[in-house]
C-alpha positions in Angstrom: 53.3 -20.2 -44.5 56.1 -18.5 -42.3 53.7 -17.0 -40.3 53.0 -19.8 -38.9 55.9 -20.6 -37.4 56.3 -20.5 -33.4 52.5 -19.5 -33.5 50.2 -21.7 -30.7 47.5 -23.9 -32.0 44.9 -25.3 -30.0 42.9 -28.3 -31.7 39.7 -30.0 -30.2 39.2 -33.6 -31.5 43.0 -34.4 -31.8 43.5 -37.7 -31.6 42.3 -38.8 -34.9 40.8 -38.1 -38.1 40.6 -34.7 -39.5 42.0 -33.2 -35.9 44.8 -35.4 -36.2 45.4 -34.1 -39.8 45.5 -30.6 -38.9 47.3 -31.0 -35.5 50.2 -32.9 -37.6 49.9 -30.4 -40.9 50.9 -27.5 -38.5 53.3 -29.0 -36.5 55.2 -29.3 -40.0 54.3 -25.5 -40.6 56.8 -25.3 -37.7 53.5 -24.5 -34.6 53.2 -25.3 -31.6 50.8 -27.4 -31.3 48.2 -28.4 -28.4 46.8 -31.9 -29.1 43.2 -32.1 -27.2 40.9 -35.1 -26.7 39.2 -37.4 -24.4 41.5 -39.6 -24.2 45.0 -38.7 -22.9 46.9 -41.9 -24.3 45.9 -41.0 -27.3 46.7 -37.6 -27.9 49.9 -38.3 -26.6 50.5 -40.5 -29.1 49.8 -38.3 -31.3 52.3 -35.8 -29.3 54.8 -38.9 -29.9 54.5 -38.5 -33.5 54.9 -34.8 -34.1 57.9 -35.0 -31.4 59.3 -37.8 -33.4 59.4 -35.5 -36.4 60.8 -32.5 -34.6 58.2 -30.9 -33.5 56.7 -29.3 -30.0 53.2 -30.7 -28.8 51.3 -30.7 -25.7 48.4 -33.3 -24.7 45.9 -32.5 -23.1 42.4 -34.5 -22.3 39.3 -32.4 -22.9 36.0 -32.9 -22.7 34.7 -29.9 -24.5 31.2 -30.1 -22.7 32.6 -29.4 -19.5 33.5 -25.7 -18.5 36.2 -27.3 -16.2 37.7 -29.3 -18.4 37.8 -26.3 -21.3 39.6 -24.2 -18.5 42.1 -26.9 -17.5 43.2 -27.5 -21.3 43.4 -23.2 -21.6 45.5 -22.6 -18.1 47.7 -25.7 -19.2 48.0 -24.2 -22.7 48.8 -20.9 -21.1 51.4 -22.3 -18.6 53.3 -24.3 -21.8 53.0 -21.6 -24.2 52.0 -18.7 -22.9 49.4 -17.5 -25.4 46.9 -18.9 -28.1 47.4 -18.0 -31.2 44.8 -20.1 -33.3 41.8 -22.6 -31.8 40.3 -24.7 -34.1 37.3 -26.3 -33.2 37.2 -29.4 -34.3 35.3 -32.2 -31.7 31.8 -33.7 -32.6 30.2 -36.6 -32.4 27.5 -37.9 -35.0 25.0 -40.8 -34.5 22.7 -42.1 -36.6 19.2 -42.3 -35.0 15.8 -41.8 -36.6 14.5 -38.5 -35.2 10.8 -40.1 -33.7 13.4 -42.5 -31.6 15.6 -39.9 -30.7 15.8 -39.2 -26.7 16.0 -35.9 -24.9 19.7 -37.5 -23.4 20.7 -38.2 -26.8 19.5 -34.9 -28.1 21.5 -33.1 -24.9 24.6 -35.1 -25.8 25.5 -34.1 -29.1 24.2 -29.8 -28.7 26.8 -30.7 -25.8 29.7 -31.6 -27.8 29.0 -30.2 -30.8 27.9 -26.4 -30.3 27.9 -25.5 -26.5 31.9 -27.2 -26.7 32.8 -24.8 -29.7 30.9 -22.0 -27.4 33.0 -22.6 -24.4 36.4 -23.0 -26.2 36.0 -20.1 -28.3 35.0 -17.7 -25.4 38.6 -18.8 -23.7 40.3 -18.8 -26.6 38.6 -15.3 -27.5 39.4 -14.2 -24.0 43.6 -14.6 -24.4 43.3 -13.3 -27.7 41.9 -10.0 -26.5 44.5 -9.4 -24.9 47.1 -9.9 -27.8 44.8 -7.9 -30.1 44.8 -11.2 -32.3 44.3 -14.4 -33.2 42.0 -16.8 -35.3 39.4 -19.4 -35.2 38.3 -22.0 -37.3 34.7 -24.0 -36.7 34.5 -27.2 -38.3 31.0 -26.9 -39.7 29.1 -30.0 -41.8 27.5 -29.3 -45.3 24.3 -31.3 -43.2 24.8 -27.2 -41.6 21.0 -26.6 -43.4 20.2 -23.8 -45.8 22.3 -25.2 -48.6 19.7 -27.8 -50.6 21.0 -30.3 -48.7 18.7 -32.5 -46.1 20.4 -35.6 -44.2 18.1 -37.8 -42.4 18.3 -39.9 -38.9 21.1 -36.7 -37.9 18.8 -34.4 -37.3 20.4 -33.5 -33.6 24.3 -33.4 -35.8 22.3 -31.1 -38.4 20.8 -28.4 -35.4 24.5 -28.6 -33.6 26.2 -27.6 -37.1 23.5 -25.1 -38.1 24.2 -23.4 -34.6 28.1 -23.7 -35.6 27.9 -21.9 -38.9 25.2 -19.0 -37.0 27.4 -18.5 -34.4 30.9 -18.4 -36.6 29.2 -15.3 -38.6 28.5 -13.7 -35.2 31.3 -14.4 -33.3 33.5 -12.6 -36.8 31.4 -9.6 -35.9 32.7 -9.2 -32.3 35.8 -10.3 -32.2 37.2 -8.2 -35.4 37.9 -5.1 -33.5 40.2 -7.1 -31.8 42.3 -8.1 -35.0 40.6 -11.8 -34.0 38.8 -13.4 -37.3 36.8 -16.2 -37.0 35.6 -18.6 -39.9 34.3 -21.9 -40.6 34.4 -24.8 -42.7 31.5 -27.6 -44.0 33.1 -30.5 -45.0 31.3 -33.1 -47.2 31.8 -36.7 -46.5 35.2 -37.1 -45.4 37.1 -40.4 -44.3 37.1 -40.3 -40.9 35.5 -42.6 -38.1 32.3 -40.8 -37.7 31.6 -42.1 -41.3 32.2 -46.1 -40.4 28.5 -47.1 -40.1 28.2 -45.6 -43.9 30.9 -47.4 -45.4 29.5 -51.0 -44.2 26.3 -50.1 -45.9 27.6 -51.0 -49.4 24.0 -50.0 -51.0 24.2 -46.4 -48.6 28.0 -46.1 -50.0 26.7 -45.7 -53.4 23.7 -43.6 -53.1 25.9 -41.1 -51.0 28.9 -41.1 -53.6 26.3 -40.9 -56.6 25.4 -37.2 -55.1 29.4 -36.4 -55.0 30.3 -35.6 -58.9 33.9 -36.2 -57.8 32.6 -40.0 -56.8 34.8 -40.2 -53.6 35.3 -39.4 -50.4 37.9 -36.6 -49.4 40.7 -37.0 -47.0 41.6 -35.3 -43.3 44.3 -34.1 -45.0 42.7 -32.1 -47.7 40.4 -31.1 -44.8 43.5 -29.8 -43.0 44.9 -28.2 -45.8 41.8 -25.8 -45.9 42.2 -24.9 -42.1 46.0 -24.5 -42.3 45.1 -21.9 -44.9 42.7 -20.1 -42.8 44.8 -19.7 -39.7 47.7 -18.1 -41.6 48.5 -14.7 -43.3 47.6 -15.8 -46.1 43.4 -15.3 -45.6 44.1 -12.0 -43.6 41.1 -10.6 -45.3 38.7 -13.7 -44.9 36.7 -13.5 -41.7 32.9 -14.6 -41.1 33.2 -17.0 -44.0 32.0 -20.3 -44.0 33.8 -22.2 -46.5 32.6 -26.3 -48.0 35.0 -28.6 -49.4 32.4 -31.3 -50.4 33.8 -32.9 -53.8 31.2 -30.5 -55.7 28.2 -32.2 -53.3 26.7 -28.9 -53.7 26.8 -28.2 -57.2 25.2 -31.2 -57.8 
């Protein structure tokens, strides 16, 4: 993936799991790479580690639910770099509540993060790519998305933000395609990342969720990253408005 090379990558939700896989799998495709997160420590470490290997990296703390903050980690990308080449939307948050508990703050919270924070980084990514008459971006989307035979329970605020992901990737590839811009998502399974933690110390809820996976395991960020690597480069010039699952055959089952 040559094409790839030099190109500018903005990723949301950097500083670890599956952001942290992607922001590390371009910076060995030879990309710039902007490294965005709450926490400024620790996307610079993860700057430190891509520099270590050769690489060129910007942090930049982001909280995605804040119109300011979005514009900050943009401008700053713009000053470094110059131009955007690919964002991938990658920051969430997912907590496990029963939905008759579930508060209007907690509700508010996660639409924040999950769907108006892809909303406002795509609209400035969207808005330098215009202006280069190209560019990409990939929407980290859940299989809990809805419409797919597959319910998840005590998310039901993670399973509205990731529905609203995987409506507004298909719109946003109608827009933005006369501008050579394609946009596309992807519904990852259960991966092995943080957000599952609370999962994995259920041994009992461990088992009932891997008995519904036919590959009976959990993927990796990497295999994750793999996937958006793909979609950023030349090589899916054709895919736009897709939403693509990697779920261990979740679905099939």
């Amino acid at each position: 993936m040559e094409d790839l090379k030099n190109k500018v990558i903005v990723i949301t939700g950097a500083r670890r799991g599956m952001g942290k896989a992607d922001a590390l799998l371009f910076a060995e495709k030879g990309a710039k790479v902007v490294v965005s997160d709450i926490s400024q420590e620790d996307c610079q470490a993860v700057v430190d580690e891509i520099e270590k290997k050769g690489g060129e990296a910007l942090a930049v703390k982001c909280d995605v639910s804040k119109k300011e903050e979005v514009d900050n980690l943009f401008k700053k990308t713009i000053e470094k770099f110059g131009r955007v080449d690919v964002l991938v939307n990658n920051a969430g948050i997912c907590q496990f509540k029963p939905f008759i508990d579930l508060t209007e703050e907690e509700w508010d919270r996660t639409l924040n993060i999950n769907l108006k924070g892809y909303f406002l980084c795509a609209q400035a990514a969207a808005k330098e790519m215009v202006k280069q008459k190209s560019g990409v971006i990939v929407n980290i989307a859940s299989v809990a998305m809805g419409q797919l035979g597959v319910g998840l329970s005590n998310i039901v605020h993670y399973c509205a933000s990731k529905g609203g992901i995987a409506a507004m990737t298909e719109a946003l590839a109608l827009e933005l395609a006369p501008y050579n811009i394609r946009v596309n998502a992807i519904a990852p399974g259960m991966i092995e990342t943080p957000m599952i933690d609370s999962v994995k110390q259920d041994s009992k809820a461990m088992e009932e969720m891997l008995d519904r996976i036919p590959l009976r395991r959990v993927g990796k960020p990497e295999e994750i990253a793999d996937l958006v690597v793909f979609l950023a480069s030349d090589k899916s010039s054709y895919i736009t408005g897709s939403i693509v699952v990697i779920d261990g055959g979740w679905l099939a089952g």
